[in-house]
Structure formats: C-alpha cells, structure tokens
C-alpha positions as CSV (number, residue, x, y, z in Angstrom):
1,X,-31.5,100.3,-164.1
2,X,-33.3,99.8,-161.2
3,X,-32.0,96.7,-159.0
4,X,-35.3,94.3,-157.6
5,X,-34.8,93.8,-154.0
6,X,-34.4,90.9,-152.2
7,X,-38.1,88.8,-151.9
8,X,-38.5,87.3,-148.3
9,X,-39.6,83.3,-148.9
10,X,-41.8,83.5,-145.6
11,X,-44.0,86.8,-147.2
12,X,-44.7,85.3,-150.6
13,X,-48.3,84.1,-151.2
14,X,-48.8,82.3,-154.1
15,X,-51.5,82.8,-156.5
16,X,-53.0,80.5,-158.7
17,X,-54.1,81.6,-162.4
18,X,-57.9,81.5,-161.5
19,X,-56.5,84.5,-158.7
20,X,-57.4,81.7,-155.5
21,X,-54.7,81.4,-152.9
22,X,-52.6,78.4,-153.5
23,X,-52.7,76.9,-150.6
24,X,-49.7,73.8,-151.4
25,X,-47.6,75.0,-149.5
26,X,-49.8,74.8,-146.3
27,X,-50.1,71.1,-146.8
28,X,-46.3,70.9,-147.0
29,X,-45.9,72.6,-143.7
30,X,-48.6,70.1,-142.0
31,X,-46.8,67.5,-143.4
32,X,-43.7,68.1,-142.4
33,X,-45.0,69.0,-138.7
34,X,-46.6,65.5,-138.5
35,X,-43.5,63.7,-139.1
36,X,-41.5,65.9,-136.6
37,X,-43.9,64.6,-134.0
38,X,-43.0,61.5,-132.0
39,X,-45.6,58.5,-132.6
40,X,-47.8,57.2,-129.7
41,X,-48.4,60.8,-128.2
42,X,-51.6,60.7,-129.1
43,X,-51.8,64.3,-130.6
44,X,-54.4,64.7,-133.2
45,X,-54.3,66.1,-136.8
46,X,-53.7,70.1,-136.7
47,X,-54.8,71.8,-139.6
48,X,-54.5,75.7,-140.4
49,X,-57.2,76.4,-143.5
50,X,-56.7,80.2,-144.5
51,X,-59.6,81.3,-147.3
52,X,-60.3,83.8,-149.3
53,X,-60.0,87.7,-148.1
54,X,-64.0,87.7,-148.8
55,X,-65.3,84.6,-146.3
56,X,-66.5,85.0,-143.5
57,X,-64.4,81.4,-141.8
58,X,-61.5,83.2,-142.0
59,X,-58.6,82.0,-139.5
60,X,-60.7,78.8,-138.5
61,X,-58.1,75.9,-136.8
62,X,-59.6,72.6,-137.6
63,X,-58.8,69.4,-135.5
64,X,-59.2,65.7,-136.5
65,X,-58.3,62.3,-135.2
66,X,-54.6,61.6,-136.8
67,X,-55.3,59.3,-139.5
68,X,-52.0,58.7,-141.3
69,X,-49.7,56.0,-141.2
70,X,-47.8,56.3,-137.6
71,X,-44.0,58.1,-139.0
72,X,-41.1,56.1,-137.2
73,X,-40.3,57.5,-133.6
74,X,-37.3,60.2,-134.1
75,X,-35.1,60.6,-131.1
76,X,-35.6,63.2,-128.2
77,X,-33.0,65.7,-128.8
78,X,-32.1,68.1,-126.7
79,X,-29.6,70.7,-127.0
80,X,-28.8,72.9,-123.8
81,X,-27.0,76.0,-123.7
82,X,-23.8,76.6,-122.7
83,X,-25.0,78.4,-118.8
84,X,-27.0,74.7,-118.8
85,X,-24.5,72.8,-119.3
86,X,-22.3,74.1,-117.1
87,X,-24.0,74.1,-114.2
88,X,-24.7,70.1,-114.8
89,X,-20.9,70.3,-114.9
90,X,-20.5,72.0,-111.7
91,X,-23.4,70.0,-110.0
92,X,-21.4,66.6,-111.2
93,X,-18.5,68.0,-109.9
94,X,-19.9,68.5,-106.4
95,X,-20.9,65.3,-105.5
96,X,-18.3,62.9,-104.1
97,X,-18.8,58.7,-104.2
98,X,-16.6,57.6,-101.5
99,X,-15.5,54.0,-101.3
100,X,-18.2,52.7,-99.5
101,X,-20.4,53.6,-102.1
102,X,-22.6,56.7,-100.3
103,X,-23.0,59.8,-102.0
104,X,-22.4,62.5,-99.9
105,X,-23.2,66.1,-101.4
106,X,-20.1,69.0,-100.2
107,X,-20.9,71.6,-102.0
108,X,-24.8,74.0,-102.2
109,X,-28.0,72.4,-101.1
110,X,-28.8,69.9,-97.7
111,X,-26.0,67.8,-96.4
112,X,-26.8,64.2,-95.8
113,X,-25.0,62.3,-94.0
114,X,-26.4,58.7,-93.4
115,X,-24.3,57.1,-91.0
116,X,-23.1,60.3,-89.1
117,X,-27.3,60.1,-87.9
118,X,-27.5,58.9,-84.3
119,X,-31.1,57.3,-83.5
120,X,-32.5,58.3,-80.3
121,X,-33.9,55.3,-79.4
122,X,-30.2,53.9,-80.0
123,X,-28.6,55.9,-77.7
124,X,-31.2,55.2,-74.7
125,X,-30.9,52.2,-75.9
126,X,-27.4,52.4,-75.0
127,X,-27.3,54.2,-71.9
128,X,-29.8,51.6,-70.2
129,X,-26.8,49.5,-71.0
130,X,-24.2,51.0,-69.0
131,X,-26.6,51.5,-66.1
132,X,-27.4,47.7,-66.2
133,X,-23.7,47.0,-66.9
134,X,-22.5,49.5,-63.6
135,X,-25.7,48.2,-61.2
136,X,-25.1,44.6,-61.9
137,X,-21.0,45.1,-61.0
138,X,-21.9,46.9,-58.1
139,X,-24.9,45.0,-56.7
140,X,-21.9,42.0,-56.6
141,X,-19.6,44.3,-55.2
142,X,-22.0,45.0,-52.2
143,X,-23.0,41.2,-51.8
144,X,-18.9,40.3,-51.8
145,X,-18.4,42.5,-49.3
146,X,-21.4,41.2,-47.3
147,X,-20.4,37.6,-47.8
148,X,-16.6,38.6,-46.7
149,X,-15.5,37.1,-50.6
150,X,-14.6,40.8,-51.3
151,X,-12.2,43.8,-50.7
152,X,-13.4,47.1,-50.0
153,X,-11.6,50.6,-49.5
154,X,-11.7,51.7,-46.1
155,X,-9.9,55.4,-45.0
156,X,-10.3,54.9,-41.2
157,X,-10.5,58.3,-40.4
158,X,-12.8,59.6,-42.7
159,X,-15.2,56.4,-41.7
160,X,-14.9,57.4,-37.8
161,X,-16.0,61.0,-38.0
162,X,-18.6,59.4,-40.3
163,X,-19.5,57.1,-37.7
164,X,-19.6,59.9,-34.5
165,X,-21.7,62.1,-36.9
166,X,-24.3,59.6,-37.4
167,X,-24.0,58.2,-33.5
168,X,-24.2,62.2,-32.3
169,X,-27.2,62.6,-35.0
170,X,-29.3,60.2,-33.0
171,X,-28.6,61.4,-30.1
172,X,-29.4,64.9,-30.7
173,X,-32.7,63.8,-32.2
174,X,-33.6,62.2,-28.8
175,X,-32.6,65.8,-27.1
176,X,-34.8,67.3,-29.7
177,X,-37.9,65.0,-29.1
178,X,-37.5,65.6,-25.3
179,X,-37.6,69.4,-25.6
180,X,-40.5,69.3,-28.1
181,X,-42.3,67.1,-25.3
182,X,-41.6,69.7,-22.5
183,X,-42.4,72.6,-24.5
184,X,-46.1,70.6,-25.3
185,X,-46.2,69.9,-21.3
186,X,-45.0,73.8,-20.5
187,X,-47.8,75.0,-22.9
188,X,-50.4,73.3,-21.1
189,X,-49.5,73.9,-17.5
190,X,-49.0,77.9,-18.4
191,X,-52.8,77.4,-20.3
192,X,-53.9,75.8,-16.5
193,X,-52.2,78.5,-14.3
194,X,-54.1,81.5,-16.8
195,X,-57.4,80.2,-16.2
196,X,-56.3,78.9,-12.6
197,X,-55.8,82.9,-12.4
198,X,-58.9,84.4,-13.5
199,X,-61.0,81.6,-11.5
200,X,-59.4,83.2,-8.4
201,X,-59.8,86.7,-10.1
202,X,-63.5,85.5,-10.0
203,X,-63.9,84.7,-6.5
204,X,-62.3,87.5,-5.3
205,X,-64.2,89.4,-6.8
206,X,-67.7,88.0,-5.9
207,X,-66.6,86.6,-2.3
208,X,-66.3,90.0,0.3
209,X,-64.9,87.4,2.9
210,X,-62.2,86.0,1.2
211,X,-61.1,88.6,-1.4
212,X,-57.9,89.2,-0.3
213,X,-56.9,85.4,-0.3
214,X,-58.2,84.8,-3.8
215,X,-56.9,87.8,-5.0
216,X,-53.0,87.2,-3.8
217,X,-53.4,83.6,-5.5
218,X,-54.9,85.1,-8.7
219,X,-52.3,87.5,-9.2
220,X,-49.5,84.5,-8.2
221,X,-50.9,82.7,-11.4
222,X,-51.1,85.4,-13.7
223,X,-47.3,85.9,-13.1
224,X,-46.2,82.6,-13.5
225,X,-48.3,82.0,-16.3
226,X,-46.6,85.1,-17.9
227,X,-43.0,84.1,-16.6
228,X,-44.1,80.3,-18.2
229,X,-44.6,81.9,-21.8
230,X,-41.4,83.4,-21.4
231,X,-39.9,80.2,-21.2
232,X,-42.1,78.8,-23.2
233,X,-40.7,81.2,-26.1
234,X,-37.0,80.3,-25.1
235,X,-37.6,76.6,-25.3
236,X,-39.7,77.0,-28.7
237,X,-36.1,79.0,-30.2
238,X,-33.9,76.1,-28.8
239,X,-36.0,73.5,-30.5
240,X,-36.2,75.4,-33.6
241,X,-32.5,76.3,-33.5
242,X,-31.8,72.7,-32.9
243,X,-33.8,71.3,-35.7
244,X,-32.7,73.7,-38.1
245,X,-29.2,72.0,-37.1
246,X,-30.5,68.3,-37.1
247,X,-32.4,68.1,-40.4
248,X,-31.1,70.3,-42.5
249,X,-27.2,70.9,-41.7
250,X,-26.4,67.4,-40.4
251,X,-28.8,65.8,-43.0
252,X,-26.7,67.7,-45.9
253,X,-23.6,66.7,-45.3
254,X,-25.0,62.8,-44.5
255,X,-26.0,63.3,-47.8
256,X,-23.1,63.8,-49.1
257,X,-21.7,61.0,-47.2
258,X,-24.2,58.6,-49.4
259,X,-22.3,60.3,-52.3
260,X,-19.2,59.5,-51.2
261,X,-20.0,55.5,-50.0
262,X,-21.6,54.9,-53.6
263,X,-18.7,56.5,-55.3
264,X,-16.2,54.2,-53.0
265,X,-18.9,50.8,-53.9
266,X,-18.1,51.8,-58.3
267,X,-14.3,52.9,-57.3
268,X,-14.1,49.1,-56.0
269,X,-16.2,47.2,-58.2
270,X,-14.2,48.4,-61.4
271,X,-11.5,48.4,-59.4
272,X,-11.8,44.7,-58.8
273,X,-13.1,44.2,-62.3
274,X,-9.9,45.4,-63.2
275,X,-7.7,42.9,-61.5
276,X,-9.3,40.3,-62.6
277,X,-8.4,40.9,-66.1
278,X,-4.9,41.4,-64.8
279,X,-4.7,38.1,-63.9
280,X,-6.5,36.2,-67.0
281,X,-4.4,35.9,-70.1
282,X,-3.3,38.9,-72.8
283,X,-4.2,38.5,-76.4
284,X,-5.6,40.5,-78.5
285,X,-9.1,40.0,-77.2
286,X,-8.3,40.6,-73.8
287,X,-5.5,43.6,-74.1
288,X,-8.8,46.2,-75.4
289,X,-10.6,45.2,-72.6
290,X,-8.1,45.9,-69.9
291,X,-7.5,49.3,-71.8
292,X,-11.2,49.7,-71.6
293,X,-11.4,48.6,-67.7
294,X,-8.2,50.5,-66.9
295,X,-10.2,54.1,-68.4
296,X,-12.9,53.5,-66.6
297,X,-11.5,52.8,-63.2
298,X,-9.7,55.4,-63.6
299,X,-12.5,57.6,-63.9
300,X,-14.3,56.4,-60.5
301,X,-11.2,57.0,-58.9
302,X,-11.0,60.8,-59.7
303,X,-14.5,60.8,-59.2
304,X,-14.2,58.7,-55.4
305,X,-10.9,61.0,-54.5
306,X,-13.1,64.5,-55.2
307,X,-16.0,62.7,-53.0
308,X,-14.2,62.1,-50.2
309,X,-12.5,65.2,-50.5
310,X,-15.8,67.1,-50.1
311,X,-16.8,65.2,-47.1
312,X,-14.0,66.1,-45.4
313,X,-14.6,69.7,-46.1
314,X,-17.7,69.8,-45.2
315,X,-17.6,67.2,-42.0
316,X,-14.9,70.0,-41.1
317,X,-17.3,73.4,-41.2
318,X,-19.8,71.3,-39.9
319,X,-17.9,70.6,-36.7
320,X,-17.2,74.7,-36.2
321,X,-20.9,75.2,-37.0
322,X,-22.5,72.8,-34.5
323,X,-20.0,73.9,-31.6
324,X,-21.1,77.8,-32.3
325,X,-24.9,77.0,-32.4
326,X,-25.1,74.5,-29.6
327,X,-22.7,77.0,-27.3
328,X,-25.4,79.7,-27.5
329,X,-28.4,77.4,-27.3
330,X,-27.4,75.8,-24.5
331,X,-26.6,78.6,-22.7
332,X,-29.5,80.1,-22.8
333,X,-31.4,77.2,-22.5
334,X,-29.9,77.2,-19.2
335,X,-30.1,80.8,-18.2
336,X,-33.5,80.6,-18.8
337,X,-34.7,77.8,-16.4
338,X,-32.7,78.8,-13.8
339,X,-34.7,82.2,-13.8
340,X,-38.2,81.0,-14.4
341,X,-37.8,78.6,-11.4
342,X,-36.0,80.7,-9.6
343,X,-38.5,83.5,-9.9
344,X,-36.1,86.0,-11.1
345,X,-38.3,87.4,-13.9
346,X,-36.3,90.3,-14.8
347,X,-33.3,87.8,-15.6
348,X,-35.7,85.3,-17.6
349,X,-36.6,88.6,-19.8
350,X,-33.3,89.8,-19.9
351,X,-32.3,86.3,-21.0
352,X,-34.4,86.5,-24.1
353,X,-33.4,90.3,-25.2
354,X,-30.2,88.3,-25.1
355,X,-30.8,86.1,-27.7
356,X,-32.7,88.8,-29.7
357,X,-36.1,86.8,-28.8
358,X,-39.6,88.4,-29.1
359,X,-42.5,86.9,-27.5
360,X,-46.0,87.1,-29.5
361,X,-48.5,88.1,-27.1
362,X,-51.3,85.6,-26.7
363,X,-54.9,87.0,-27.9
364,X,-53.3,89.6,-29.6
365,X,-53.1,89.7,-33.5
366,X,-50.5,91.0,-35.8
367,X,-51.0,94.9,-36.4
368,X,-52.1,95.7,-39.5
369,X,-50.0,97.5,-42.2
370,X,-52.1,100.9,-41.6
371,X,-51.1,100.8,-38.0
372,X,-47.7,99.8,-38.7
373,X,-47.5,102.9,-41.0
C-alpha cells in the first residue's frame, strides 16, 4: 500500500556491488563540460575526484593541461532578458542618422554636436579679418580724400563749432601757461619781500639810530608779502579752475569728436564701397554682395548719425559750462589784482571769502585729528 516517493536524479549516489562510490557519472559531467567550452581559451582540464567517506583527500580539485582532441568551436550565445532588450530597443531608437551621415544622440546621455562647435582660434581668426578688411577700406578712404580722388561727408555746422572749440582750446592753453608763469614769478617775489622783511626786522632791531626807518620798511614787506600770498592763492584757484576746464572737460568732448570723425571716415568708405557696386554689373555673383554692402553701410550710418548726435549734445552743455566757469574766474581774477595793487587788503580778502577760498598758512602744518577733535 504504501506509494514510493518521487527519487530526485541530482541526490542519487550510485554504488557499486563492491559498496565503492561509482564515480561514472562524474566523468560524464566533465565530459560534457569540456565540450561546452569554446576551443583556443586556453582553459585547462578541471577535474572534481570525490573518495571514499574514510580518506583523508576528500574534496581535492585536480587541474591538468587539457589534453583531448580540441571539440569544434560552438557559437557565443547569448540570450538577454526582456528589461535588456528593451532598453537596446529604446537606446536604438534614440539615435537619429541624418542625411549627412552624423549621428547625433536626442535623447539621455552628452549631446554631440560636431559641426554646431565653433573653434576659437577660428573665430579670431575671423575677426582679424574684418578688422583688416574695415582698416584697409578706410586707410583708402583717408588717402582719396587727401589726394582729392574722393568724397567725404561734411555737416558744416557741426565741423565749425568743431573747429572754434579746438582754435579756443589753444588759446586757452596759452592763458593757462601765462598764469602758471606769473603765479611761479608771484611766488618768488612774495618769498623776496618775507625775508626782505625780517632783514629790516633785523636791523632795526640791532641799529638804535635807524630803528625807526628799518622798522617802517620791515613791517611794509611783511604786509605785502602777506597781501602777495593772497593773490597768490587767487591765481593758484584760477589756474586750477582753468585746467580742470582745459584738460579734462574740453579734452572729453574732443574726444568724442575723434569718435565722431572715425565713424564719418567707415560711414564713407562703405558708403563709397557701396556705389561702386551700384555701378558694376548684377548677376548672381554681384546681387549678394550689394545685399552684403548695403547691411553694412547701413549699420555705419546708424552708428555715424548717433555720433554726431552726441557731439552736438555735448558741444552744447559744454558751451553753458565754459561761459559759467570762465564768468566767475575771471571776475575774480580781476577783483583780485585790482586790490592787491591797489592796496586795498580788506577787498583782496574779501575777494577770496567770495569765492569760498582758504589760504594755507605758510610754516604751519595741518592740525592733527586730536586737535581737530
């Protein structure tokens, strides 16, 4: 009645009548491993001896140089599961081969795009172009012009305040040269009359005959060496007031009139580079290059009509400015003089609280921040 169960092939050891372990069925299994194997591997001989449950080698792997007769090469197969292969599916599906023949990836992972890749040294490359291209057709714009060969743009206004500017530049250099000349001259007659001063000073002091003489003419230098640094100090702020105006205000907007005459030398050099191509034939080499030439004359144009326009502008304040500075300047340039010669030195020091002028006082340092607190 009772059923045998089921034997399981991979738990039966066989036994051989003598009661040894038969071990057949190992030699199988090698077998049938060594054929599995690809020839020209290389792989040795692997062989699994098992002995009896009583010696002492039990479980002992023994390797050898393969010495069979090399089995026929059986193909690499490879089966991937299904999450494999659909990801190779998904990868094929992302790249696109355009036309051209350049495989460009859209989808997961860097983006290469070969000809989209701009080389730096190409693009100096480049730009040393244009600049030789735009210096050589203004370098024979300028020498046309010279020559009398070319046409140039001329606003005749504009070019006459640019022209009084410059002429009114020089000239107030030369006032400012002068002035910086009697300042140096002012300096060292007040320098004379202060040790003129204490000389007398001196004498008087040491002669009992003639103190009273020496005395009046020490006390005569003294004052006109102090009224003389007074008007040293108001000449000193009319030359600095006057270079501030000179070198930095006129030389801004002169400047800017450089701006505006190299803008006007491209706006006619494309300009004329433009109607010369007017006048050759139109084919279809010519017609891009006139569309070309047209863009970029265009373009100096804007850029020579915003030029001009900010000379103007600033030719404009600059007029206001110089009127408003040189009014007060000369004003008190005048004031002054007419005091210190006249030898009206409450009007010479009224002068300078006039103009908001402080005079430092020679031989005497700046006070310190401890006395200033």
């Amino acid at each position: 009645m009772a059923q045998e169960s089921p034997k399981n092939s991979a738990a039966e050891i066989p036994v051989t009548s003598n009661g040894e372990v038969d071990d057949s069925h190992e030699h199988g299994f090698n077998r049938d491993l060594k054929r599995s194997l690809p020839a020209g591997l290389g792989l040795s001989e692997t062989q699994i001896t098992s002995h009896g449950f009583d010696s002492t080698k039990e479980g002992v792997i023994e390797a050898g140089a393969f010495q069979g007769s090399p089995a026929p090469p059986l193909p690499s197969v490879m089966s991937p599961s299904r999450v494999a292969a659909s990801r190779l599916a998904q990868q094929g599906s992302d790249l696109i081969v355009p036309a051209g023949g350049q495989r460009t990836q859209t989808k997961g992972g860097p983006v290469i795009l070969a000809d989209e890749i701009k080389n730096p040294a190409m693009e100096k490359l480049e730009l040393v172009r244009k600049w030789s291209l735009n210096t050589y057709k203004c370098t024979r714009q300028i020498i046309s012009e010279k020559l009398g060969r070319g046409s140039r743009t001329v606003d005749l206004e504009l070019e006459a305040q640019i022209d009084i500017l410059r002429d009114n530049k020089k000239k107030y250099e030369n006032i400012l040269r002068l002035a910086q000349t009697l300042s140096t001259q002012l300096f060292q007659m007040v320098h004379t009359q202060r040790q003129l001063g204490d000389a007398f000073a001196d004498l008087s002091l040491k002669s009992l005959e003639l103190h009273e003489e020496f005395g009046y003419n020490a006390d005569t230098q003294k004052l006109l060496a102090k009224n003389g640094e007074t008007l040293l100090g108001a000449i000193n702020f009319f030359i600095a007031s006057v270079n501030t105006l000179v070198n930095k205000t006129i030389e801004d907007t002169l400047m800017t009139v450089k701006q505006y005459e190299s803008a006007r030398i491209e706006y006619d050099a494309y300009r004329t580079d433009l109607e010369e191509l007017n006048l050759g034939p139109r084919d279809a080499n010519t017609l891009p290059k006139i569309e070309q030439s047209q863009h970029l004359f265009q373009a100096h144009k804007e850029k020579y009509d915003k030029m001009r326009n900010d000379v103007s502008i600033k030719l404009k304040f600059l007029e206001e400015n110089k009127v408003k500075v040189l009014h007060n300047q000369l004003v008190l340039f005048h004031n002054a003089i007419a005091a210190y010669f006249a030898g009206n030195q409450k009007q010479l020091e009224q002068t300078l609280k006039q103009f908001h002028i402080k005079l430092k006082t020679p031989g005497v340092d700046a006070p310190s921040w401890l006395e200033e607190q």
